[in-house]
N, C-alpha and C positions, 0 to 999 in steps of 0.2 A: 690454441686451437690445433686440432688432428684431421685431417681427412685421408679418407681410406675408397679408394677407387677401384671398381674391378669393372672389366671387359666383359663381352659377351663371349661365352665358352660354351658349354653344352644343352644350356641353357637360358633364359632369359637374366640379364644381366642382373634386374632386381632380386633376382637371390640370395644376392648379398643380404638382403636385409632377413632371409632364415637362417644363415650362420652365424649374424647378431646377434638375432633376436630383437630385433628392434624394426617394425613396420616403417616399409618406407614411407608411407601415403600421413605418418604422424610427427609434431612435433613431442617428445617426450624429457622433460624435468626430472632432475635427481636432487633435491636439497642435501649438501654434506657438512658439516661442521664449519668448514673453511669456504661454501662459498655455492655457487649453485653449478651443475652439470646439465651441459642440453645436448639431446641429440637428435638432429637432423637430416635432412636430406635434401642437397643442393641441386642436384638432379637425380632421377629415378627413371629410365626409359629401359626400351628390352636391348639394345646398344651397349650402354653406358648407364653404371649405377657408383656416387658416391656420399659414401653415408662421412658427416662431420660429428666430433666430439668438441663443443665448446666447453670451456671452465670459466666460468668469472667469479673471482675470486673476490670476499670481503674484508680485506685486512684487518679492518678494524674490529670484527668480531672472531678475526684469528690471531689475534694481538690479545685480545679480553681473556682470550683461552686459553694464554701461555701464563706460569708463572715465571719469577725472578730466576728461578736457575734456568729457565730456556736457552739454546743457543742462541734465540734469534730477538732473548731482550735488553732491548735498544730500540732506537728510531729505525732502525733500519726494518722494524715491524710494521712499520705507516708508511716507510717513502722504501719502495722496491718493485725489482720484476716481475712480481707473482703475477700479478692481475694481464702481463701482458707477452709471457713468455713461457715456453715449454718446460717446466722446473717438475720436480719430484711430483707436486701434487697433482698435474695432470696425469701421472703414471698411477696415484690412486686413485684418481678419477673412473680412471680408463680402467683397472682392477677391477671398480666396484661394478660402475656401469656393465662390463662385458666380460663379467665372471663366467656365464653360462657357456659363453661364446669362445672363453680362453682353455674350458674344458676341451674342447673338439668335439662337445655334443651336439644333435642335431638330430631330435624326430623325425621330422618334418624333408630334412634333405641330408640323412646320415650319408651316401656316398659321397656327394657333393662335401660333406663335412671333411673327410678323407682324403679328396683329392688339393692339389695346389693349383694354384689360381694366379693366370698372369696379372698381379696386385701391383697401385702405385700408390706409396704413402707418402703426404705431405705433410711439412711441418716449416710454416712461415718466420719463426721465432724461438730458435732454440740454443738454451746456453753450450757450451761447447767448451768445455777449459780442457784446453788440448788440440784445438782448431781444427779444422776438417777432416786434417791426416787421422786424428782420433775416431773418427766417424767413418772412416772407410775402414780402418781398423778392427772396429767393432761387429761394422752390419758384412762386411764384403765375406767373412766365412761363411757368414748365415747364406748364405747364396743372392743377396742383394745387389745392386746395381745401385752405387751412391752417386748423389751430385749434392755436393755441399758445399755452397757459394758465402763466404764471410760478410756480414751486415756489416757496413761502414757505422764509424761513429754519426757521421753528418755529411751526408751525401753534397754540401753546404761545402764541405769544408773537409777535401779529400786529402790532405796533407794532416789531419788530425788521425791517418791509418782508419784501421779495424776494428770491429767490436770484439767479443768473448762470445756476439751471436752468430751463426750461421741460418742461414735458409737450407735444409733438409728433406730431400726428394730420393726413395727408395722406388726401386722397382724391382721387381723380381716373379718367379713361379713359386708362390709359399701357399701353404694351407695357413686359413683366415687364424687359426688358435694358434699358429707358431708365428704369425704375424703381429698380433695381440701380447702375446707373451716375450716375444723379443723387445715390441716399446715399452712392457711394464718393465724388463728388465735395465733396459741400455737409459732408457731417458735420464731416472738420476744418476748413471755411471757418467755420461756423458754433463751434466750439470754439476758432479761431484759435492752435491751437497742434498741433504732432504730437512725439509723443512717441517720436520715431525721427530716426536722421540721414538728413538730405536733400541727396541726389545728384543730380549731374543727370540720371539717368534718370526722376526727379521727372518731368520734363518732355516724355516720352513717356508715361508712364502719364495725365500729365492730359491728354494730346491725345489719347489712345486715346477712355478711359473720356468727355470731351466733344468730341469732334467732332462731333456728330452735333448738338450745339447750345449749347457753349459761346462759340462765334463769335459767334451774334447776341442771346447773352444781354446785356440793359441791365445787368447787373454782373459785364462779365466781368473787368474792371481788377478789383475788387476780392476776386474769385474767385479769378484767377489769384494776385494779390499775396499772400492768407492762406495757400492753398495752398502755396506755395512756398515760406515761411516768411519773405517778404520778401525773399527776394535777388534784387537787382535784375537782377544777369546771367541768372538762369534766369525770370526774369519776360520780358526784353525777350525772349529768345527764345521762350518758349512762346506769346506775344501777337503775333510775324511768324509763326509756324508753325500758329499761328489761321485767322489773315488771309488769306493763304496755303494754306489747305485745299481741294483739289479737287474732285472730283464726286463724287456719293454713290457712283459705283460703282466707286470708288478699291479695288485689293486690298491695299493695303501703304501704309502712311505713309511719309514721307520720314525718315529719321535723323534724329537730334539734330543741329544745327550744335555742329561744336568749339566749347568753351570755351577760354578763356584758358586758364584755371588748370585741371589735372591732372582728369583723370574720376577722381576718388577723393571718399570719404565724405566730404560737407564739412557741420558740426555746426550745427544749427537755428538759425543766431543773423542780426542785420539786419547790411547794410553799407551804413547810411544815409549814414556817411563818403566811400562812395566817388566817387569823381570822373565826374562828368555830361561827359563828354567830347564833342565834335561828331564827327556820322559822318563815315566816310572817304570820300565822297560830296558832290558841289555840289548843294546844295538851291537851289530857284527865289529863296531871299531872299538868298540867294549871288553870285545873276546880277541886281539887277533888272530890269524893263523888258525883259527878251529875249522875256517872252510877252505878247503883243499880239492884240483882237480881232480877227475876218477882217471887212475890207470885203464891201459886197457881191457884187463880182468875185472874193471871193477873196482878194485881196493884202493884204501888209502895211502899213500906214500910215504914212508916218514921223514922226509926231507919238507922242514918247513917253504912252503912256496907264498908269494905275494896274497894278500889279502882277495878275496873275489871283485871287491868293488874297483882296485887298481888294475884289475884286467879287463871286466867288459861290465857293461847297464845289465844287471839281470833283465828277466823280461817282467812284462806287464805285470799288475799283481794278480798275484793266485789266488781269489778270495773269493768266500762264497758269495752266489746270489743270493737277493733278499725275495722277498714274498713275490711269488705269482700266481693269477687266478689259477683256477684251476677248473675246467665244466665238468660241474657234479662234484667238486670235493668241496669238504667245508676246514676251516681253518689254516688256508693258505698251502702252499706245495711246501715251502721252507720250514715249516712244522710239523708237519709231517716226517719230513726227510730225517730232523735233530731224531724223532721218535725213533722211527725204523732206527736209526744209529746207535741211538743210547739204548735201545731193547734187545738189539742185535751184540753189544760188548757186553749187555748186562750176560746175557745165553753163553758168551764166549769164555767168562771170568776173568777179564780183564781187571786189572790191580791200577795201572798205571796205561797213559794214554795220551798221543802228540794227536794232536790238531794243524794239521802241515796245510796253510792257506786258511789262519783262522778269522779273517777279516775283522770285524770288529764286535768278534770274539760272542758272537748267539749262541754257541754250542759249549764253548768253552764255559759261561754260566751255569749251561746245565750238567755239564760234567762235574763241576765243584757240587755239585747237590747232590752227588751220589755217592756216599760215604767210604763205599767199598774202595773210591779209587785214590791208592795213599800219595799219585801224582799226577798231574794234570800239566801237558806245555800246550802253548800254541804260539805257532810260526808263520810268519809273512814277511812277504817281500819289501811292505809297506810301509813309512816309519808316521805316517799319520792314521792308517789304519789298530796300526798297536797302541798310539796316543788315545783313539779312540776306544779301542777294549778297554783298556785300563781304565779310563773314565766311566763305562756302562759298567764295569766291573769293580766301580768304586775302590782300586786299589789302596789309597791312603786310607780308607774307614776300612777294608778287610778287618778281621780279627788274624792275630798273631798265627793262630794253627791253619786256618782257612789259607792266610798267605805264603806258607812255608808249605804247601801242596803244591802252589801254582808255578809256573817259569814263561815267562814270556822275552821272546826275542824275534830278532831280525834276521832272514836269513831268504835264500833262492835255492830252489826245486833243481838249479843245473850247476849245483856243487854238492861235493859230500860233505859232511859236515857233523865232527862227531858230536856235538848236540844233542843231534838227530837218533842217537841209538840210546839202547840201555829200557826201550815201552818194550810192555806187553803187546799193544795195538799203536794203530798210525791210520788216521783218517785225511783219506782227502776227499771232502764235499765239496762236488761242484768246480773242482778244478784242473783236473786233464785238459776240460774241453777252452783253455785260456792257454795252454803249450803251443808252440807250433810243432807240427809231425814231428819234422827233424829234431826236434828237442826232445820228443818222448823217450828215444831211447835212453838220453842224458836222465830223464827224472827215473826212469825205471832203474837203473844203477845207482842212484842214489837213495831209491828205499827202497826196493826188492833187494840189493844185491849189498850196499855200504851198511847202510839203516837194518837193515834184515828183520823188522820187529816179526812178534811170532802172528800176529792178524794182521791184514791191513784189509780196510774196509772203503771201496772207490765206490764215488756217486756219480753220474752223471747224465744230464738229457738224453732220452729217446727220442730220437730224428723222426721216427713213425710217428708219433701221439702230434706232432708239430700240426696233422690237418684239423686237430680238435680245436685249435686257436682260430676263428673265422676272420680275422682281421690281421694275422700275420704272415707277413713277407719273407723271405730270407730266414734269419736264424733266431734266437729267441735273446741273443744278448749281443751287441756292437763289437765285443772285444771276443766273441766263440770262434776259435780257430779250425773247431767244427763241429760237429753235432754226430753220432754215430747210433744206426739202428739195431735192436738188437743183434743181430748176428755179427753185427762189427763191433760191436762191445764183446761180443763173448768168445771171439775169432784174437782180439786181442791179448781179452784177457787168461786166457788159455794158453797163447803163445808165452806169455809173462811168465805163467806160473809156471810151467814147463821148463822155462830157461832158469828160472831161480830157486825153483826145486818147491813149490807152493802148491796147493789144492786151492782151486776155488768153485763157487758154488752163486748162483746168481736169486737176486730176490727184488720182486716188484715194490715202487713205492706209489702209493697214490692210488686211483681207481683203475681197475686192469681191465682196459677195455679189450675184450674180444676178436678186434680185429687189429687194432695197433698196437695193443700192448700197455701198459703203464706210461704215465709222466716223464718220470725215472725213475734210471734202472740202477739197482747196486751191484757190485759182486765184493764177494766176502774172501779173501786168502787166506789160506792157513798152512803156516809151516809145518812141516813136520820135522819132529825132533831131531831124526837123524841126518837131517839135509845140515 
């Protein structure tokens, strides 16, 4: 059992039960495979509103359901905790029941849906393998306040120690959906076992239910790893699909990357056996010594120096974002933008082409589909972002010619890196605004001035168009170091060209509104011969 308590705040307390969606004044039944779901309401006054999530659970007809290869056939299908403790399937309980409620939708009280809420969630009976400290662990970055007291074996008989259960009391200022979505997440982390076979749509559901902050959780490795039951193939992908997360105003996540093995049921168990293979990708300790600091002019040195990674962490990854809505446009801002890009090298005659921050590699696909181009790279910071191109980019089934166009490697925007030279063009989508200032000079020397290709084509957000978002705050992505209007894009970009001997020329992407301008903005470089 769950209950979930909220105070009186701006309104009457029974609101809670419009960001359920679940009437306070009803009891309401969910029949589920494994067992029946009730929800409740233990009190409801304009004070004080707490709505309960019951499970009781049928073993026996979730015993009937399993076959022989299950993990959980044995007895241990008829004599266990399900029926009496907080395990995985109350978190599918809790999914199914309060799907509408874990979107952050709300008709009826959309601002309310938006704001956070002094919330206290209880939970009488919950497994814990990792004892309490694991439990402050997990909830206390979410902005939680834990109190997790250890269930003795036998209060009988206190010398027999502790259970593996704790009693679990959160309190915090959350909105109801991130409240929701934090127990679908943490209950079986903290249970370390799910009592269901795990697919890999495993791996959509935990991107869904955390994006919004499983990325920069300090324990998402070991989130994601219980979650999944261990399997490493659907660990490395939901941990690039992480990484890899776009702007909050993303309407759709990206698909699952193909698995190897068969999208079919595959049964809760580890393959700690399996083979740690190296990606299909040249990582920087692949190449040494190809990245080298910028002189002060700029140039390369030819005095072999230490590898980039033995001097300092490059920074965050430089990778583009993925889709975001867009008011009034149709088929996403991130499709658009590949368009404008690949229409704008098509006009330029570009032959060959670097993708510098090509995340998990959307553009780079479309590049290879355009015949004209006899070379195609893309570069990132990331080395699970590259695992992941290579997977969407099926590198093992390539065809021979297909795969002797492409180059994919590891590398950072604040070295030079001869790599990096020898395109016609150099794309960086969406990634300036992930530098911090004082680093941009570093990347401008590294492709205006090291790199010197003869186009480079830079994307990035218009800070003007940001009033078109009605529900955004701050910046449009957690990791933008900043966002620039047009005049500071073109103030820039102008200074660039000027100093590395470039022409550029700017061009709108998305719908060009009137008074703010485009989504975003590009500008286009072009060298000229004699620089």
């Amino acid at each position: 059992m769950i209950s979930m308590t909220a105070p009186t705040g701006a309104g009457p307390a029974t609101d809670l039960g419009f960001l359920l969606h679940k009437h306070p004044e009803r009891v309401q039944e969910f029949s589920r495979s494994f067992g029946t779901a009730t929800v409740f309401y233990p009190e409801a006054g304009a004070e004080r509103c707490t709505a309960a999530l019951l499970l009781e659970v049928d073993p026996i007809t979730l015993a009937r359901s399993r076959g022989k290869g299950s993990p959980d056939f044995s007895l241990s299908q008829y004599v266990n905790d399900r029926p009496y403790a907080a395990s995985s399937l109350l978190a599918v309980a809790l999914g199914d029941v309060f799907r509408t409620a874990r979107s952050g939708r709300c008709n009826a009280r959309p601002d309310l849906a938006r704001t956070p809420l002094p919330l206290e969630v209880r939970l009488p009976a919950l497994p814990c393998r990792g004892g309490p400290e694991l439990a402050h662990r997990l909830f206390e970055p979410l902005g939680w306040t834990v109190d997790a007291h250890p269930v003795p074996l036998d209060e009988r008989f206190p010398e027999w120690g502790e259970s593996r259960y704790v009693t679990l009391t959160l309190r915090g200022s959350v909105r109801v959906a991130d409240a929701l979505n934090h127990l679908y997440v943490l209950l079986p982390v903290l249970d370390d076992a799910k009592h269901y076979w795990i697919a890999p749509d495993e791996v959509d559901k935990l991107v869904r239910a955390g994006g919004g902050w499983l990325r920069d959780h300090p324990a998402r490795g070991l989130i994601t790893r219980r979650y999944l039951g261990r399997r490493r193939t659907l660990e490395r992908t939901a941990l690039a699909r992480l990484a890899e997360l776009g702007d909050e105003l993303e309407d759709r996540l990206h698909p699952a990357i193909p698995e190897d093995t068969p999208a079919t049921a595959l049964p809760c168990t580890t393959d700690e056996d399996a083979p740690n293979t190296a990606p299909p990708f040249a990582t920087d300790a692949a190449a040494p010594n190809t990245a080298r600091p910028l002189t002060t002019d700029g140039t390369v040195p030819d005095t072999a120096l230490p590898h980039p990674a033995d001097v300092a962490a490059p920074d965050p990854a430089l990778s583009h974002a993925t889709d975001e809505a867009v008011p009034g446009g149709g088929g996403g801002l991130s499709g658009r933008r590949r368009v404008a890009v690949l229409d704008r090298l098509e006009a330029l005659g570009a032959t060959s082409v670097i993708d510098l921050g090509c995340g998990r590699g959307e553009l780079l696909g479309e590049l290879l589909g355009r015949p004209r181009l006899t070379r195609v790279a893309g570069m990132d910071v990331s080395p699970m972002a590259l695992a992941a191109a290579a997977r969407k980019l099926r590198l093992d089934h390539m065809s021979e010619s297909r795969r002797a166009r492409l180059t994919l490697f590891q590398g950072a925007l604040t070295y030079a890196d001869r790599r990096l030279s020898g395109y016609d063009a150099a794309v960086l989508m969406e990634v300036i605004e992930h530098v911090d200032p004082p680093r941009l000079d570093t990347l401008e020397r590294v492709v205006f001035g090291a790199a010197a290709p003869r186009h480079v084509l830079v994307t990035t957000p218009n800070a003007e168009y940001n009033v078109r978002y009605p529900f955004l705050t701050g910046m449009r992505h957690r990791d933008h170091r900043f966002e620039w209007t047009r005049a500071e894009f073109a103030a820039w970009a102008t200074a660039v060209a000027d100093r590395f001997g470039y022409r550029v020329s700017f061009e709108p992407i998305g719908d060009d509104d009137p008074e703010v301008g485009p989504p975003t903005q590009m500008g286009v470089f072009t060298r000229d011969h004699a620089s």
